[in-house]
C-alpha positions as CSV (number, residue, x, y, z in Angstrom):
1,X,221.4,-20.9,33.4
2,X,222.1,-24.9,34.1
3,X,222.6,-26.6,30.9
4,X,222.7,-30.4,30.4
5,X,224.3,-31.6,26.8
6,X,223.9,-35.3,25.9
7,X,225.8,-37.2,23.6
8,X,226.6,-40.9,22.9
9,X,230.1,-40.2,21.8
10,X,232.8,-37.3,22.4
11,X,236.3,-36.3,23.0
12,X,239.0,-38.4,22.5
13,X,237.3,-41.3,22.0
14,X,235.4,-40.2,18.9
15,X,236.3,-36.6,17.4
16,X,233.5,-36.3,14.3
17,X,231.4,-32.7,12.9
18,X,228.8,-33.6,15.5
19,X,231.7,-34.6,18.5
20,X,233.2,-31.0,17.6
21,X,229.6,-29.3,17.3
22,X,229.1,-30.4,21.1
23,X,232.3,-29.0,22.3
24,X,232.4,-26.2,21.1
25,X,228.7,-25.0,21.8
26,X,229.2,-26.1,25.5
27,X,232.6,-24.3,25.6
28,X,231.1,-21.7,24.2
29,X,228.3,-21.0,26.5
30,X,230.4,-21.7,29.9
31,X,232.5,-19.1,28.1
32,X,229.0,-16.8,28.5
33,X,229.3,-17.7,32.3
34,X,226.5,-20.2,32.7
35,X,227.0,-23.5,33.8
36,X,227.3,-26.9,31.3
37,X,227.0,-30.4,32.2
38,X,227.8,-32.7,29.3
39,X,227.0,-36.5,30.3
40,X,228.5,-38.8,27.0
41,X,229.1,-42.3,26.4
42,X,232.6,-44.1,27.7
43,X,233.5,-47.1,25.6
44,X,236.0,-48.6,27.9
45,X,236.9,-49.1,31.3
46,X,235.3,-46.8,34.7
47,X,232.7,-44.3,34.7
48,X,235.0,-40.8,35.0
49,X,234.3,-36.8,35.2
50,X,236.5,-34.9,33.8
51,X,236.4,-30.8,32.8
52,X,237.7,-29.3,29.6
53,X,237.1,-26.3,28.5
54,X,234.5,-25.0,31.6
55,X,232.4,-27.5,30.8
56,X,232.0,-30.8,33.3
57,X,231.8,-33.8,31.1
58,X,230.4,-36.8,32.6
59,X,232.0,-40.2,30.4
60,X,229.3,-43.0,31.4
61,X,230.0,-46.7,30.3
62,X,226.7,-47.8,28.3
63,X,225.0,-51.4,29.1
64,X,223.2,-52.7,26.2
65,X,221.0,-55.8,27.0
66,X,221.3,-58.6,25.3
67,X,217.8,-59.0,24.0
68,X,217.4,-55.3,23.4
69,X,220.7,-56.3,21.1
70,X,219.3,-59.0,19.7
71,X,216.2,-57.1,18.5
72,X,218.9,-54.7,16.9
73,X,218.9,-52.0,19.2
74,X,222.4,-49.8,18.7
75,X,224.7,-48.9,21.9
76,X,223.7,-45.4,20.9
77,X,220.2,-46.1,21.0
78,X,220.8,-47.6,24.4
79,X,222.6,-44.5,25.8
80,X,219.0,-43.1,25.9
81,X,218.6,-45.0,29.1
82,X,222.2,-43.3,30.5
83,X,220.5,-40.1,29.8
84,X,217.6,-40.3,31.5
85,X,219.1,-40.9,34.9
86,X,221.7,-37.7,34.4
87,X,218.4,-35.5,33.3
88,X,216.7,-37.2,36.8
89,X,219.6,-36.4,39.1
90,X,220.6,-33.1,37.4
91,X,219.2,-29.7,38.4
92,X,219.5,-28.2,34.9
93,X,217.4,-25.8,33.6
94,X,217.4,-27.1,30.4
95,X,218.4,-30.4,28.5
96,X,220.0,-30.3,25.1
97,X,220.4,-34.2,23.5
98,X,222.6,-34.6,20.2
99,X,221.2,-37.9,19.2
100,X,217.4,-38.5,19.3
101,X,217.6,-41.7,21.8
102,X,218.7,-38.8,24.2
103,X,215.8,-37.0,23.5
104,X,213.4,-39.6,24.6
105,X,215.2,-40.4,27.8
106,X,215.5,-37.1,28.5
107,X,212.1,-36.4,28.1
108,X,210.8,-39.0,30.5
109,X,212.8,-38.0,33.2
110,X,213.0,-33.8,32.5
111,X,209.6,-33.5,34.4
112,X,208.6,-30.0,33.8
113,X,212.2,-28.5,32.1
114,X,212.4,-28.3,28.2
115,X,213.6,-30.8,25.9
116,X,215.8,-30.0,22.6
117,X,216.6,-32.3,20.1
118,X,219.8,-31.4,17.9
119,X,219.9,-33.3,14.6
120,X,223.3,-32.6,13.4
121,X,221.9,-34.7,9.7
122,X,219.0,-35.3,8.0
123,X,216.4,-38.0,8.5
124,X,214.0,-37.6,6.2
125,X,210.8,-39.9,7.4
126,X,209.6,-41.4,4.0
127,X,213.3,-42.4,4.2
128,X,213.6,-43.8,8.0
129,X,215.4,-47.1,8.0
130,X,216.7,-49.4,10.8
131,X,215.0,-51.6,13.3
132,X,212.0,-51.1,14.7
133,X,212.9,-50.1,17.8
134,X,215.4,-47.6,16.0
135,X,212.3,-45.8,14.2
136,X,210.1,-46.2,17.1
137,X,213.0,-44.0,19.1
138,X,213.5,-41.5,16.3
139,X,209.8,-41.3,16.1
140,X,209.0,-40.7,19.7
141,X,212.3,-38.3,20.1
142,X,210.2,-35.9,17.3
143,X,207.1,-35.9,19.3
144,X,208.2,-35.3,22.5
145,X,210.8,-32.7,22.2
146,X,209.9,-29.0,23.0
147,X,212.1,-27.8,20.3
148,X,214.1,-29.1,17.1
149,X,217.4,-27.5,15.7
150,X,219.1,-28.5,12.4
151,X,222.1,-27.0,10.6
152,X,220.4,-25.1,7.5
153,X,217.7,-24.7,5.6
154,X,217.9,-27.7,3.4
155,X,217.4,-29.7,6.3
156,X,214.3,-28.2,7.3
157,X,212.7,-28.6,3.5
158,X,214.4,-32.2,3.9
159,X,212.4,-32.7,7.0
160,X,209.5,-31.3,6.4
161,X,207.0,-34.7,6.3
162,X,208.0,-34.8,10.3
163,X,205.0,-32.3,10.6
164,X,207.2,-30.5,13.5
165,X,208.8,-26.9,13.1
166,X,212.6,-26.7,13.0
167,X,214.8,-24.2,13.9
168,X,218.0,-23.0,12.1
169,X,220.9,-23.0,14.7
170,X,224.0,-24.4,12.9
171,X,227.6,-25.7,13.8
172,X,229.6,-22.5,14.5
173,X,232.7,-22.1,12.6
174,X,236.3,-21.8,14.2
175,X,237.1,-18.2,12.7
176,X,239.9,-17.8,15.0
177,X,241.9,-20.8,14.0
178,X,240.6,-20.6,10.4
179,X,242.0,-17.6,8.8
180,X,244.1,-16.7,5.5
181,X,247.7,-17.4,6.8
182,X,249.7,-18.6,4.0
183,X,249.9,-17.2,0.3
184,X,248.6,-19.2,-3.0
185,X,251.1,-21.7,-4.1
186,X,253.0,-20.5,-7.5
187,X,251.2,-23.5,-9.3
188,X,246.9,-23.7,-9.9
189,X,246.7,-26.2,-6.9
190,X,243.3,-27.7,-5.9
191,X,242.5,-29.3,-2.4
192,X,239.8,-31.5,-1.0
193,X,239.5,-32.3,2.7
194,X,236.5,-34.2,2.1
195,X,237.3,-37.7,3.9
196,X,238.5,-40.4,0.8
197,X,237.5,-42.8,3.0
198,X,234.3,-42.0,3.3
199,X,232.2,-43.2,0.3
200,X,229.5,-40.7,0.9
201,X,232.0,-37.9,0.4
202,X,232.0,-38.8,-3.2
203,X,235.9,-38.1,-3.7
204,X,235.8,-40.4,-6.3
205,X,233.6,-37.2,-8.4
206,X,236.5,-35.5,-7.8
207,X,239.1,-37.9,-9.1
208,X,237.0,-39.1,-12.2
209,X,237.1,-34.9,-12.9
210,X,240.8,-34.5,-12.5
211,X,241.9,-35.2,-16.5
212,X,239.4,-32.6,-17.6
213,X,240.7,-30.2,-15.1
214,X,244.2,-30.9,-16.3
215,X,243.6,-30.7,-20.4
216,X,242.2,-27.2,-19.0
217,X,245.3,-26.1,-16.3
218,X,248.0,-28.3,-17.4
219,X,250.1,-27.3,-14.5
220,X,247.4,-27.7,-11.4
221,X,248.1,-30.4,-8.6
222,X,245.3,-31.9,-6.7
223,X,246.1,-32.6,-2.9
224,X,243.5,-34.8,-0.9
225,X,243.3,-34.3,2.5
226,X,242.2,-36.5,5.4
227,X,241.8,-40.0,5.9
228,X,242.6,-42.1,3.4
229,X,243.9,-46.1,3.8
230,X,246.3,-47.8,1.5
231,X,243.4,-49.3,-0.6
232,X,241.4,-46.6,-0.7
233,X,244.6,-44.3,-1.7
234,X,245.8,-47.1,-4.8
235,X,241.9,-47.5,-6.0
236,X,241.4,-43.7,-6.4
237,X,244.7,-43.6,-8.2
238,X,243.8,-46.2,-10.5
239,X,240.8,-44.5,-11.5
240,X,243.3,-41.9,-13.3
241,X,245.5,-42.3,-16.8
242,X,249.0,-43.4,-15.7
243,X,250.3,-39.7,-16.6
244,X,247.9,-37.7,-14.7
245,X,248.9,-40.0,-11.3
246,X,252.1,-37.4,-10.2
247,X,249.6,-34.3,-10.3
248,X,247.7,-35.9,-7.2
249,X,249.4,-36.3,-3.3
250,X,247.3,-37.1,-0.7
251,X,248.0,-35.4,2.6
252,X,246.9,-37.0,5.4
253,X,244.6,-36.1,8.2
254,X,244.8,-32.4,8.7
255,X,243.7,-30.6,11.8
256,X,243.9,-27.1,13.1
257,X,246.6,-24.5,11.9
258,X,248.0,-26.8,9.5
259,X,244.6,-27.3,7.9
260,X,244.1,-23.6,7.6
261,X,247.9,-23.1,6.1
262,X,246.3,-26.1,3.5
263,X,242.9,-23.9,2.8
264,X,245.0,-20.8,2.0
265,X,247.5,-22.1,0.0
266,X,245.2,-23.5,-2.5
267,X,243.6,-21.7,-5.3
268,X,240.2,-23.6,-5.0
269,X,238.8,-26.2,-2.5
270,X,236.1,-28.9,-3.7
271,X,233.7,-30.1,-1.9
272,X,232.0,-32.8,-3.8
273,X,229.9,-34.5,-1.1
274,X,225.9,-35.0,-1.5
275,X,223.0,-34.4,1.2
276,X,225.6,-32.6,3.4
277,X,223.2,-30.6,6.0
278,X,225.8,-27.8,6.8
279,X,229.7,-28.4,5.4
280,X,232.6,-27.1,7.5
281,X,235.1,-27.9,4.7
282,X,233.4,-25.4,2.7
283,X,233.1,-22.8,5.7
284,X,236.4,-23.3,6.8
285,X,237.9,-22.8,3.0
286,X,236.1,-19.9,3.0
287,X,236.8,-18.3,6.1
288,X,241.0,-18.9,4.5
289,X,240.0,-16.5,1.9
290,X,239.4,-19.4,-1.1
291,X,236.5,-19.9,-3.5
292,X,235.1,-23.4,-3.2
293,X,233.9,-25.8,-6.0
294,X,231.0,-27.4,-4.2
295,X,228.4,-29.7,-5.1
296,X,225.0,-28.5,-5.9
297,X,223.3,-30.5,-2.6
298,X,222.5,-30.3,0.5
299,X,223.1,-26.9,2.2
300,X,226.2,-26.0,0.1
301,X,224.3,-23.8,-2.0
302,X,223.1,-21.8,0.8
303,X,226.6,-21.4,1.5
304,X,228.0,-20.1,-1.7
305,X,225.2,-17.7,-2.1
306,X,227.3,-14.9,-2.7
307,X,229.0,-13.7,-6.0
308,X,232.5,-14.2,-6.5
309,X,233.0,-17.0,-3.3
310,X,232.5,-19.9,-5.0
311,X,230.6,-22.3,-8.1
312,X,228.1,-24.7,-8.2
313,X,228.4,-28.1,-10.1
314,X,226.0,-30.8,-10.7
315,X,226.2,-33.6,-7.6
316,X,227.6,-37.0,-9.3
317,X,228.8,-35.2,-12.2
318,X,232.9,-35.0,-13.3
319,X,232.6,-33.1,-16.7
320,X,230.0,-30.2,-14.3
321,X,232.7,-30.9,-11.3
322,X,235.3,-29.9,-13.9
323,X,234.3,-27.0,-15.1
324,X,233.3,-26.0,-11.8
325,X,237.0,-25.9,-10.6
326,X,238.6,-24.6,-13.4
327,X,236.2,-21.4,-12.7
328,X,236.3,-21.6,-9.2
329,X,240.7,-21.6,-9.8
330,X,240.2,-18.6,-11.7
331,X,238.3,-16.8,-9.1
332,X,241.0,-17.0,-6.8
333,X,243.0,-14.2,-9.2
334,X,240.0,-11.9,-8.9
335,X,240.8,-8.8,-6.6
336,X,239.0,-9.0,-2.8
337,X,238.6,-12.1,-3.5
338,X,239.9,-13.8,-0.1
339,X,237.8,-11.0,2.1
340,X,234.8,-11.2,0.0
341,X,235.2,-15.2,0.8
342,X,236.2,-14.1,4.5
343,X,233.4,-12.3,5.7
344,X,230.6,-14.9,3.6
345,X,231.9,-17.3,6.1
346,X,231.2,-15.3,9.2
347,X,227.7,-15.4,9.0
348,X,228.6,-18.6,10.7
349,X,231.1,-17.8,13.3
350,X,231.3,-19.8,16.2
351,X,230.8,-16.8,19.2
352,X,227.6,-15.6,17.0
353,X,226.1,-19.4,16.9
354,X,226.9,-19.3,20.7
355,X,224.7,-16.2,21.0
356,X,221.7,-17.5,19.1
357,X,221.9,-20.7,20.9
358,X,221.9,-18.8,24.1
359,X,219.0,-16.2,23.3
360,X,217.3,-19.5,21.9
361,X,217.6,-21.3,25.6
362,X,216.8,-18.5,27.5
363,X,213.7,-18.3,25.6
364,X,212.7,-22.0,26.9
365,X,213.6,-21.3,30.2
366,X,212.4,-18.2,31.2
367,X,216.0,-16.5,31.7
């Protein structure tokens, strides 16, 4: 089988969930011995082809007209056009688009070959903002592709007004990189990899939570992963009473191993975010073997729904996110705790995604 992936943005240039998502379904499927095309957006200088990973990955410089601009059409939104050409030159089988905009050029040029549109997030349409032209995009991309996927159940229900079925094929998570390889620290020690600087991560829950967790665990240390600037690190810090400030560091991006050795070292990982429509973080903490304290939103519920792997607090909510960690700390003395965590997590694993997005592909084409 031919496959064509399309998305604006990649590797290096841009390494997001929905960057990774792309790489490692279309590694994972020339891994299956069929042949991947990715075409992607290139934000500087020449038009190139490169391959990583088996897969051939097309980086396309993007024109954006100036009235098209002017009407508040996106460069993304504009890459629709890039696509079209690729799926009109390309003998794939089948054309896979990560962005709607894709999903329309596709579509126009795909002839007889099946369309699928990938939305890595929600857009729920009573809730559709933008330009025109954005909606008018994201409203055509729904009606003309063959098949939708989302990440979890929650985004279906959170989609449901679009009228059009959805199917259920996630992000796959990295088990191999992701595993239990360091012990607990000696001291209750707490981490979030949920990006500070990213408002919609709601960090800040976190932060407002941390006395309560400390009148409760007097001895616990918070650690904050990922990106986080110099304003962003002082105003978080300044939402805390001058004695609680030593008790939280702030680690830096995290990637890989290193992230893993972080997961497993910590007796409970938070993940306070809202709306999320899968959440590695929490995946890959469980997959390490530890409990998460997650928000109840978005899919996290669907993935702490088994005993003894993790607790619920409410969204927007430090006193709930509080109590939430301190039981989710304790769970991490509980025997089995870090298999019983392990193999929740593999219900998700990146080779059996691969599998389900391959069976789901033949289906459209025939194979």
């Amino acid at each position: 089988m031919h496959v064509l992936l399309s998305h604006p943005f990649f590797w290096p240039h841009v390494a997001r969930g929905a960057e990774r998502e792309v790489h490692d379904i279309g590694a994972g499927l020339a891994r299956r011995g069929h042949r991947v095309d990715l075409v992607t957006g290139q934000p500087h200088g020449l038009t190139s082809t490169t391959v990583m990973d088996g897969m051939r990955v097309r980086y396309v410089r993007t024109p954006l007209p100036r009235l098209l601009a002017r009407r508040g059409l996106q460069r993304e939104g504009a890459f629709g056009a890039v696509v079209a050409g690729a799926a009109l030159f390309s003998r794939a089988d089948v054309i896979a688009c990560y962005h709607y905009a894709d999903a329309v050029g596709a579509a126009a040029a795909a002839g007889r070959r099946p369309v699928v549109l990938k939305l890595t997030g929600t857009v729920p349409r009573d809730r559709v903002q933008g330009v025109p032209v954005e909606r008018r995009l994201l409203t055509r991309a729904f009606d003309v592709a063959d098949e939708i996927w989302v990440n979890s159940q929650y985004a279906v229900d959170a989609m449901v007004d679009w009228g059009r079925p959805m199917h259920v094929l996630p992000a796959g998570l990295d088990d191999t990189t992701f595993v239990p390889s360091a012990p607990r620290a000696s001291r209750p020690t707490v981490l979030c990899a949920s990006t500070p600087d990213e408002p919609r991560k709601r960090v800040v829950d976190l932060v407002d939570a941390w006395p309560a967790v400390l009148d409760a665990l007097p001895e616990a240390r918070l650690v904050l992963a990922g990106a986080a600037c110099s304003q962003t690190r002082a105003a978080l810090r300044e939402r805390l009473p001058e004695k609680s400030r030593a008790t939280v560091s702030f680690a830096g991006v995290l990637t890989g191993a290193d992230l893993a050795e972080a997961y497993s070292c910590a007796h409970a990982v938070v993940a306070p975010s809202v709306y999320e429509a899968l959440g590695l973080v929490t995946l890959e903490a469980l997959a390490c073997g530890t409990p998460v304290a997650g928000a109840r939103s978005g899919a996290t519920p669907e993935l702490l729904d088994r005993p003894g792997t993790g607790v619920l607090f409410e969204p927007l909510d430090p006193q709930s996110c509080a109590e939430a960690v301190v039981s989710a700390v304790a769970l991490a003395d509980q025997p089995g705790v870090e298999e019983r965590c392990r193999q929740s997590a593999l219900r998700w694993a990146l080779d059996t995604v691969v599998e389900q997005v391959d069976t789901r592909l033949s289906r459209l084409t025939g194979a």
